[in-house]
N, C-alpha and C positions, 0 to 999 in steps of 0.2 A: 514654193519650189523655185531653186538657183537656177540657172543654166547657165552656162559659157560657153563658143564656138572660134574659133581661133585657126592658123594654119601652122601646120607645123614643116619644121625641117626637116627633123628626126622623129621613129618612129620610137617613143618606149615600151618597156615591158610588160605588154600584159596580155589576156586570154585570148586564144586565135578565134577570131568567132566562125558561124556560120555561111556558106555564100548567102547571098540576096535572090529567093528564087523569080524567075521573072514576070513583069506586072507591067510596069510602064514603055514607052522605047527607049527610056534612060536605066531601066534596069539592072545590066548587064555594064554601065560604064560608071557605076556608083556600087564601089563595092566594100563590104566592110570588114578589114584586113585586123583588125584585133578590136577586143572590147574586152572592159571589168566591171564591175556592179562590187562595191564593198558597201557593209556595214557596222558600223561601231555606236552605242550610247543611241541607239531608236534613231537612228542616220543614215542616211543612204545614200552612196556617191555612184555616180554612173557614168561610163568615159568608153566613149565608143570612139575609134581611127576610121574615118572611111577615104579610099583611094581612088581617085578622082580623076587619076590621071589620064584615062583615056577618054572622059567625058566634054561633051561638045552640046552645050547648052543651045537650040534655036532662039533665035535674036527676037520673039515674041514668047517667047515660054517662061514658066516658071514652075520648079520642079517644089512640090512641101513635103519635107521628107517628115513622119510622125515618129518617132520611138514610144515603143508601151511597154507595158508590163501583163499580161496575159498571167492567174494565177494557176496555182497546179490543178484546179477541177476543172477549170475553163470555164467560169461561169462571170468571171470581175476581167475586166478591163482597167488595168491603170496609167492614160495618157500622157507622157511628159511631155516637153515645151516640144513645136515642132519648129523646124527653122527653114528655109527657103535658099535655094538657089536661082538665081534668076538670070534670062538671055540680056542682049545689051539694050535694045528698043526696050524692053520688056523694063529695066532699070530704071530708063531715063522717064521711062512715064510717069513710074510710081516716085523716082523725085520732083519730079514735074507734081505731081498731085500732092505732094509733101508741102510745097513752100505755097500753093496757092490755097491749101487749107491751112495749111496753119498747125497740122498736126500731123499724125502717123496716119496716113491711107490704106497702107497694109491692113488687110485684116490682123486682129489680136494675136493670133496663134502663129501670124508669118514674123518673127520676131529679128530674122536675120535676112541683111540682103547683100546679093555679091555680085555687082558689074564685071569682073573678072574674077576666075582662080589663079590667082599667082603662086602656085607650084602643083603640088599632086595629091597631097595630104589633108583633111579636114578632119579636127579632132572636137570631140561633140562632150560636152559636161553638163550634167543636171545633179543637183542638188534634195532631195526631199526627205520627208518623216515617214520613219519607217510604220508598213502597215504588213498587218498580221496577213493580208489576200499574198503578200510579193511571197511570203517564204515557200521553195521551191519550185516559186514563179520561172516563165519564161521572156526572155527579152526577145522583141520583136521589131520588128517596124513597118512602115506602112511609107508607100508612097504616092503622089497625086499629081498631075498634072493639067496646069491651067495657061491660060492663053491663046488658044487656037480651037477650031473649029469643031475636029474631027480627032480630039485627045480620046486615050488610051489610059481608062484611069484602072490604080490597083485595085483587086475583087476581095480584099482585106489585108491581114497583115500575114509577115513571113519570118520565121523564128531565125533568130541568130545566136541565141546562147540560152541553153535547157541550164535548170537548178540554180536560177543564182543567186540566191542566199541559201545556202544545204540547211537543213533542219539543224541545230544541234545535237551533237551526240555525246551526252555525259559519260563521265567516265568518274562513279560511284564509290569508293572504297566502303568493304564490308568486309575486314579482315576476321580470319579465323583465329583462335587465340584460346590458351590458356587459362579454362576458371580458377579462382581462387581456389585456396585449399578452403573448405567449410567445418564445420562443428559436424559431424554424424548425428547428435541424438536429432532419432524421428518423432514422433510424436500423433498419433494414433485416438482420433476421435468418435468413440462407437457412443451410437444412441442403444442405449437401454429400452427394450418395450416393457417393461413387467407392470404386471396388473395390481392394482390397487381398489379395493372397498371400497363403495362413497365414502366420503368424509373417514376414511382410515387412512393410516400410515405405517401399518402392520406390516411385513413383509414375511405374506403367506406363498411359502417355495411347493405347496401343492395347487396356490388356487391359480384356474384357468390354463396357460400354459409357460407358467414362472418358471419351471422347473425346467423343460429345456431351456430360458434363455439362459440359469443361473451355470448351467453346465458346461454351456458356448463359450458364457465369460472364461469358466473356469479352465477350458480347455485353449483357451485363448494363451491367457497367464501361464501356463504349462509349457506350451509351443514356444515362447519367448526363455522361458528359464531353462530351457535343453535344449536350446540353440548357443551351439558354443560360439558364435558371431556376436552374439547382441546381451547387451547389462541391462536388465529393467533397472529403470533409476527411481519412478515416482505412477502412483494413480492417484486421480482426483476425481472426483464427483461432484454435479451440479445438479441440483432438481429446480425444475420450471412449473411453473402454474399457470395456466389460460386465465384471461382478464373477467371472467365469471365468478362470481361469489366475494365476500369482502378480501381488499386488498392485505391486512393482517393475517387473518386466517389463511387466506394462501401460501402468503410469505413461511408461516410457520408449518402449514402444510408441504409445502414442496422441500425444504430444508430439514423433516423428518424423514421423510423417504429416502431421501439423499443420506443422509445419516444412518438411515436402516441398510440401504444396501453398500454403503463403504462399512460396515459393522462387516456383510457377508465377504467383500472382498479382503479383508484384515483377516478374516477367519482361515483363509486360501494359504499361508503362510507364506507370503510373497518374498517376504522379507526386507522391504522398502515400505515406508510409510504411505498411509492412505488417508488422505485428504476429503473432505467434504466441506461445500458452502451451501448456503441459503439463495436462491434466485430470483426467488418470487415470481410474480407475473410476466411475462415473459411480453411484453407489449409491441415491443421492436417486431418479432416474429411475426404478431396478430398482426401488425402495417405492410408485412411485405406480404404474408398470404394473401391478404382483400385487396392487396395491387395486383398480385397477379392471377384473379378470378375475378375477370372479365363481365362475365355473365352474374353477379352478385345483386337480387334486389339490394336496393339504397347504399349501393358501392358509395358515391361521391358522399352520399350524406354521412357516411360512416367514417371516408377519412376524417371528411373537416371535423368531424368528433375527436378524432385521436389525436389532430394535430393541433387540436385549440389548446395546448399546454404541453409542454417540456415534461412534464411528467403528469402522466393519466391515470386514475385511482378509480375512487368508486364512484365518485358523482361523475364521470364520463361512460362508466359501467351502467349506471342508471339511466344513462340519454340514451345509451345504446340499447337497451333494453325497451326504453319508452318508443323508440323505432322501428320494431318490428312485433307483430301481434301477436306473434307466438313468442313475446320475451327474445331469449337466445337462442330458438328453438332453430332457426334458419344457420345458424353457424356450427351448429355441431362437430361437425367432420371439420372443421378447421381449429376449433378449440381440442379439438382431441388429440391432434396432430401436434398441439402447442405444448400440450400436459406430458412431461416427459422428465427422464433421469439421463444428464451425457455424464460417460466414463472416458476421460484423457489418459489412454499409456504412453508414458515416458519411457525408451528405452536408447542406450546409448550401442552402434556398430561399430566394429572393429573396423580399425583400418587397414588396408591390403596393398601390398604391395603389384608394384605392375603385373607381373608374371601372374600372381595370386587374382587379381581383378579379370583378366582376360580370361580363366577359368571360370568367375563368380560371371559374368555375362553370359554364360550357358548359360547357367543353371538358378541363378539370385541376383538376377540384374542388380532389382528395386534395392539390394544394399549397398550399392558402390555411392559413390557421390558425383558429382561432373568431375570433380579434376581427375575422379582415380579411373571414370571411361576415358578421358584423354591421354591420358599415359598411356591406356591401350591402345590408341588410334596411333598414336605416336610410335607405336610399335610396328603397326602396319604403312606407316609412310604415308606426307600428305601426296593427295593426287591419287590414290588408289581408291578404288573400290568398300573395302575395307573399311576403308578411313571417312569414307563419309558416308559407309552405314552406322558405324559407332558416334560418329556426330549427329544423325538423325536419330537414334536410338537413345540418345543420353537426352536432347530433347523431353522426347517421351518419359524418361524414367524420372526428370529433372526438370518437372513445368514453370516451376517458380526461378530456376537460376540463371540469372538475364544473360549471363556471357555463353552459355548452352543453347539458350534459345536464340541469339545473336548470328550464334554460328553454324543452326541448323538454318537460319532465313539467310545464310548466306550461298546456301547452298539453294534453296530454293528460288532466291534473286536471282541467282544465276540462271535458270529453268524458266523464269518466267513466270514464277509461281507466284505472284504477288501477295494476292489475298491469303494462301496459304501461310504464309511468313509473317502478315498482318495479324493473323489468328495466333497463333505460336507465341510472337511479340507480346501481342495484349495481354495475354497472360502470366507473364514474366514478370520477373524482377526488376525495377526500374532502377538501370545500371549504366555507364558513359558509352557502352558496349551498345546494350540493350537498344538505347533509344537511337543512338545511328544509326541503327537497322529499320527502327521502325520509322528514321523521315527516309531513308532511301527507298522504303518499300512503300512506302507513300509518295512517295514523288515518282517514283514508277507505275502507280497508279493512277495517277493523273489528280490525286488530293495534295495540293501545293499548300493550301493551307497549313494542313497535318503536318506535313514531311516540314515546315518553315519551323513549327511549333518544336517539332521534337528534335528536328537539328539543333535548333538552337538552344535547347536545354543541355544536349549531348554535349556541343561545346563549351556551355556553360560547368559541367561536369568535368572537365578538361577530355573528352576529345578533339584531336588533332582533325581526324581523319572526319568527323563532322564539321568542321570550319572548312575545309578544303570541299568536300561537299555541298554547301549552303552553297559555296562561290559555283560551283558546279549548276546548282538550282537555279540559281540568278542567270547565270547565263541560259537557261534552260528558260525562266519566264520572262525574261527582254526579248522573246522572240514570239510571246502571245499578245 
């Protein structure tokens, strides 16, 4: 730590401080007429005026005056240099013990001394590194009185300037904005339950309860071809086999099934072509189900089975089996889960005009797109009510389209909602939009990390308004 103490002519510009409440009998004739406290690059300058001019030092005395730093919980104290006014006996003594020792007799902390004040002004400078205790610390001081018998010392210190470094207060940009225009076709992923034989691939439309699901399908396919909104473009079929029984036989098993029931939806006269592949064992799925059944005898032993090779067949099929004494008997309910037929509809939505979209938000939200909800928002005026229900609402209909979801965490940053807007985010499409939102909504939540990470992809993206943010951050973590 610097300090400097000096007398001044002129008084400069800076913050009026507090009086000096009283403590010693020089209290009331050392009074401190402005002070500043600045910080820049973890630095910290402190420049306190005190006015001196009614002050009449006794000819044995010596006044030490302290400055601190008291933090905002009141729990740190931090000392700066203290410096000394001293009576004229009082002076001559301590140079007198100066030259017969040979060194500084003052004690350490009296660093300054004054046989006289030649004017009225004493203006006080310390120099230090800045500490996370000062932010919205208070400046105090503390006074003491030595050289006489019957002194009047201060009962602690006396504030003369509250907040002086203010927290920073960022100022975030999370603009609302305009989605792209997108492509409409949706695309529509239904799992198939229908029941199959052991070791068949017949598809029996009376056995168990085929027959309602064949009808759902069918009344599915219907609802899209007499909706004068939507084009079916394409169906496709995938059948999956559980990692049970030989990996060929599966492969050829699950890709009949699949092929028997695109045979039934071709029969539906869709009028667009129907697709089928072969899946086989479906291995992937069997790893994330035994991740997420916790309670699983021989969980662990079971990954390292799956994960001992990039591709797992039948000699992993056999360890897995060698592992539990009833064979596969323990996984039932998860290989049953696995053994399946998925149906993807393709269908393409007309596009709507603004006026036309404001209606379809009664009544068919789920077919607008984000840009064709913002034209409606746009109808109602930003700043309205309105207008940031149809931004929250396009959200929800629109989880994947990053500038939707952008623009609903922007409304939510605004609120306070943080976590909220972190949820919403994660979800989304990872957009220049997107990810400003989510280091803003992370650095309002106090993960600097995250908000560092994702800013700086956003800028990397070409956002603007994430670069001008980072600098926002930075200033926000030069003060931790």
């Amino acid at each position: 730590m610097k300090n400097g103490l000096k007398i001044l002519d002129l008084l400069s510009a800076m913050s009026v401080c507090a009086s000096l409440a009283a403590g010693t009998p020089y209290s009331e004739a050392i009074k401190t007429a402005l002070c500043n406290v600045s910080s820049a690059d973890r630095k910290v300058h402190v420049e306190i005026v005190f006015d001196v001019d009614s002050l009449k030092v006794k000819t044995q005395h010596t006044i030490l005056v302290t400055p601190a730093i008291i933090s905002a919980d009141g729990k740190d104290t931090i000392r700066l240099e203290p410096f000394s006014i001293d009576g004229k006996t009082r002076h001559k003594a301590i140079s007198r013990d100066n030259k017969l020792a040979g060194s500084q007799a003052r004690p350490e902390e009296s660093v300054y001394v004054y046989k006289k004040i030649d004017g009225n002004i004493i203006k006080y400078d310390a120099d230090l590194d800045y500490d996370r205790r000062m932010l919205e610390g208070s400046l105090v001081l503390g006074q003491k009185v030595t050289g006489c018998a019957q002194c009047t010392e201060s009962d602690g210190y006396y504030p003369i300037m509250d907040n002086i470094i203010p927290k920073y207060v960022p100022d975030y940009a999370v603009p609302v904005a305009m989605p792209a225009e997108e492509s409409k076709i949706r695309v529509e992923k239904i799992r198939v339950n229908l029941n199959f034989r052991i070791d068949s691939y017949e598809l029996e439309k009376d056995y168990m309860d085929n027959a309602a699901v064949l009808d759902g399908m069918k009344k599915k396919i219907e609802s899209i071809l007499a909706d004068e909104y939507l084009e079916l473009k394409s169906i496709s079929v995938v059948g999956y086999a559980s990692p049970d029984g030989p990996l060929m036989y599966n492969y050829r098993l699950s890709g009949n099934r699949a092929k028997n029931f695109a045979n039934y939806m071709s029969s539906l006269n869709t009028g667009v072509e129907v697709s089928y592949k072969y899946a086989g064992e479906d291995w992937a799925s069997f790893r994330k189900a035994v991740i997420e059944n916790e309670d699983l005898p021989h969980r662990n032993e079971l990954l390292a089975i799956i994960d001992s090779t990039d591709e797992p067949g039948d000699a992993e099929e056999q360890k897995i089996r060698a592992l539990y004494s009833e064979g596969m008997g323990e996984l039932t309910e998860i290989l049953e889960n696995i053994r399946r037929i998925e149906c993807e509809v393709e269908y393409d939505v007309m596009k709507f005009t603004p006026e036309a979209s404001a209606e379809m938000m009664k009544v068919s939200p789920q077919l607008l797109s984000a840009y064709e909800m913002y034209t409606v928002a746009q109808m109602y005026g930003e700043g309205t009510e309105k207008f940031e229900s149809v931004i929250m609402m396009t959200a929800q209909y629109c989880p994947e389209n990053g500038q939707a979801a952008a623009n609903a965490a922007s409304y939510l940053i605004g609120d306070g909602k943080y976590a909220e807007a972190i949820e919403i985010l994660e979800k989304a499409g990872r957009t220049a939009g997107s990810l400003n939102a989510l280091g803003v909504a992370y650095a309002l939540a106090g993960d600097y990390e995250k908000a560092e990470r994702f800013l700086g992809e956003a800028a990397q993206a070409g956002s603007e308004d994430a670069a001008r943010n980072m600098e926002e951050l930075t200033n926000v973590m030069n003060q931790l």
